[in-house]
C-alpha positions in Angstrom: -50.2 41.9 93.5 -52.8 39.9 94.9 -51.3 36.3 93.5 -48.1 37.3 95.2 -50.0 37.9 98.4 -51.7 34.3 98.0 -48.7 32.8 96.4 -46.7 34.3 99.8 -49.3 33.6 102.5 -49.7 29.5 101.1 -45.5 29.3 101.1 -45.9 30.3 105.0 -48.9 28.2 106.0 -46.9 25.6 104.3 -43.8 25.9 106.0 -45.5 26.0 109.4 -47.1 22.9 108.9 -44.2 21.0 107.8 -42.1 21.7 110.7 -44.7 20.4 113.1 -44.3 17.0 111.0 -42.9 13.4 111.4 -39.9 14.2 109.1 -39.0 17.2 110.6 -38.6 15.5 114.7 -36.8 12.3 112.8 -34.2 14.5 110.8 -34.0 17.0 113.9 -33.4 14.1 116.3 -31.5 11.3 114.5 -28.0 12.6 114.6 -28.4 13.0 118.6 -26.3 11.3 121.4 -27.9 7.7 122.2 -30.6 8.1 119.7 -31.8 4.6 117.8 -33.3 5.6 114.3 -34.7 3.1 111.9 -36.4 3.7 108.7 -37.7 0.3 107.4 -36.8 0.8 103.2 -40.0 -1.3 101.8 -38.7 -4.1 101.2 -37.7 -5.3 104.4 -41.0 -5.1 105.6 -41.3 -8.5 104.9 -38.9 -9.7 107.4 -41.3 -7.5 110.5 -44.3 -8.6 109.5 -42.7 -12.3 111.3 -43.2 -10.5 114.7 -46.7 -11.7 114.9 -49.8 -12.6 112.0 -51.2 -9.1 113.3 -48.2 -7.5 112.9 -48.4 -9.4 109.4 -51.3 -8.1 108.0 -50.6 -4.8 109.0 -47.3 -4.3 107.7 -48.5 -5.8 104.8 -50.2 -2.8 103.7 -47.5 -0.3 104.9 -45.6 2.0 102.7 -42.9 4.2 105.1 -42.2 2.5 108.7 -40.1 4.3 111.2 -39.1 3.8 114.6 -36.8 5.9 116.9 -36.1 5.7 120.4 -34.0 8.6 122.5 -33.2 9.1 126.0 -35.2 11.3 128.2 -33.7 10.9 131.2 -34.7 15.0 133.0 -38.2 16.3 133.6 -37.1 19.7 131.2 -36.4 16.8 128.7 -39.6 14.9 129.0 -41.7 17.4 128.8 -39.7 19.2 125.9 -40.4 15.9 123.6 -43.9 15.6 124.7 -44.8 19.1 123.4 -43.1 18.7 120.6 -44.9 15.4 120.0 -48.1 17.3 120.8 -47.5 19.2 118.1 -47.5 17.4 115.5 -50.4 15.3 116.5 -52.4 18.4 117.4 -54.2 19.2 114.6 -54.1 16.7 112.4 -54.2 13.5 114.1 -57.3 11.6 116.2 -56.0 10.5 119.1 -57.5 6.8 119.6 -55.4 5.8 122.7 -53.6 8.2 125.1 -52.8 7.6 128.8 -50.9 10.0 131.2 -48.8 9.0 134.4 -47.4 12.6 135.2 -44.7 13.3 132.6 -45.3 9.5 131.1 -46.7 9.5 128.1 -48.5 6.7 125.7 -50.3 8.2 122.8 -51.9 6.5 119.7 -52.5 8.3 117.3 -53.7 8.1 113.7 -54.7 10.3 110.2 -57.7 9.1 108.3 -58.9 9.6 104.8 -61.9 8.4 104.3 -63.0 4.7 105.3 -59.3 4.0 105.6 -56.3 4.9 108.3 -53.5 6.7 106.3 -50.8 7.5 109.0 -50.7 5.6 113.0 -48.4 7.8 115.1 -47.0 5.7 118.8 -45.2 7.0 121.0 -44.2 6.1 124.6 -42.3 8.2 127.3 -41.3 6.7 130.5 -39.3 9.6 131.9 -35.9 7.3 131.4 -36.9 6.7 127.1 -39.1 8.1 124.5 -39.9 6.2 121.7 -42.0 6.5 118.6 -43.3 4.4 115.8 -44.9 5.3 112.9 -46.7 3.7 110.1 -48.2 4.9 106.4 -49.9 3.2 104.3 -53.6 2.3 104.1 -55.0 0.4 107.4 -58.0 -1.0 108.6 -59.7 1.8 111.6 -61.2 -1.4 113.7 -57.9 -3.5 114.0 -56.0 -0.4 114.5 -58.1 0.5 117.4 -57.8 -2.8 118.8 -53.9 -2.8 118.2 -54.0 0.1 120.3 -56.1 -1.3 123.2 -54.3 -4.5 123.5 -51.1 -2.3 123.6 -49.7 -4.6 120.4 -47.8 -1.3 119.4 -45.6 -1.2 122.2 -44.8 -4.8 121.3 -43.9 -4.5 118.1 -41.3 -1.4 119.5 -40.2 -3.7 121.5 -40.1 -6.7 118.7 -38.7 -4.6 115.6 -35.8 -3.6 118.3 -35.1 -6.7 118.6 -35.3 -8.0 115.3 -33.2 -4.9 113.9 -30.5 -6.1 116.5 -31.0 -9.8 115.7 -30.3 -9.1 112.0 -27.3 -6.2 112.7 -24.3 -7.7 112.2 -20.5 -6.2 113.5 -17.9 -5.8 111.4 -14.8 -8.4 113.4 -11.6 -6.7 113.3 -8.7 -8.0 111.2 -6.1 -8.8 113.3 -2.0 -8.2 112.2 -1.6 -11.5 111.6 -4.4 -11.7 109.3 
């Protein structure tokens, strides 16, 4: 009786802690209206890590890359992504960059193990878009840190955008007297 107790009481600590996680806001948010979701599949890292040599390096060691970007265009909207942002960096996460305008939001945030950076969490509200980007893998604390001061994650946002739509490619319609 007491294993089922345990077994029980770890299945609902586990199940609270996974919905407070990156997975759950990417799967919960992906299929919305005017939402951009990209999951990077390994091996096109490659062609990101062009962006910049810091952006080289980095990428070089990363294992799962995301990036999403959604509108957030009322205050009840803002504030309803920031908390839910805020929880899933709230407990597990050391915040290493964060600055407030009001409801505008730009958080760095990253997981350690060890000497090492495991997971680095970015994400940007401006009231009109929210955005996050999000890296795993193993990364070096002291560049990350100065990635985040030199606001290099917000350029490579804006640069993996960019090169996503670069490399997209539209179908051209085959016309009737094709």
């Amino acid at each position: 009786m007491k294993k089922l107790r345990l077994v029980s009481c770890l299945l609902i600590l586990c199940s609270c802690s996974t919905y407070n996680s990156i997975d759950a806001f990417y799967n919960a948010h992906k299929e919305d209206d005017q939402v951009t979701a990209i999951r990077v599949p390994r091996f096109m890292l490659s062609m990101i890590g062009n962006i910049s040599p810091e952006m080289k390096s980095l990428v070089g060691n990363t294992k799962d890359l995301r990036f999403m970007q959604f509108p957030s265009a009322t205050e009840d909207r803002t504030r309803f992504l920031n908390q839910q942002m805020n929880g899933i960096t709230g407990n597990s996460f050391i915040e290493v960059y964060r600055k407030n305008d009001q409801l505008k939001r730009n958080v760095v945030s990253i997981r350690e193990k060890r000497d090492a950076v495991k997971e680095i969490l970015i994400y940007n509200n401006n009231n009109t878009t929210g955005s996050f980007l999000y890296f795993n893998g193993d990364f070096d604390p002291v560049k990350v840190r100065q990635m985040a001061q030199n606001e290099e994650f917000q350029k490579m946002g804006d640069g993996l955008m960019g090169q996503f739509k670069a490399n997209s490619t539209t179908p051209t319609p085959i016309s009737p007297e094709n």
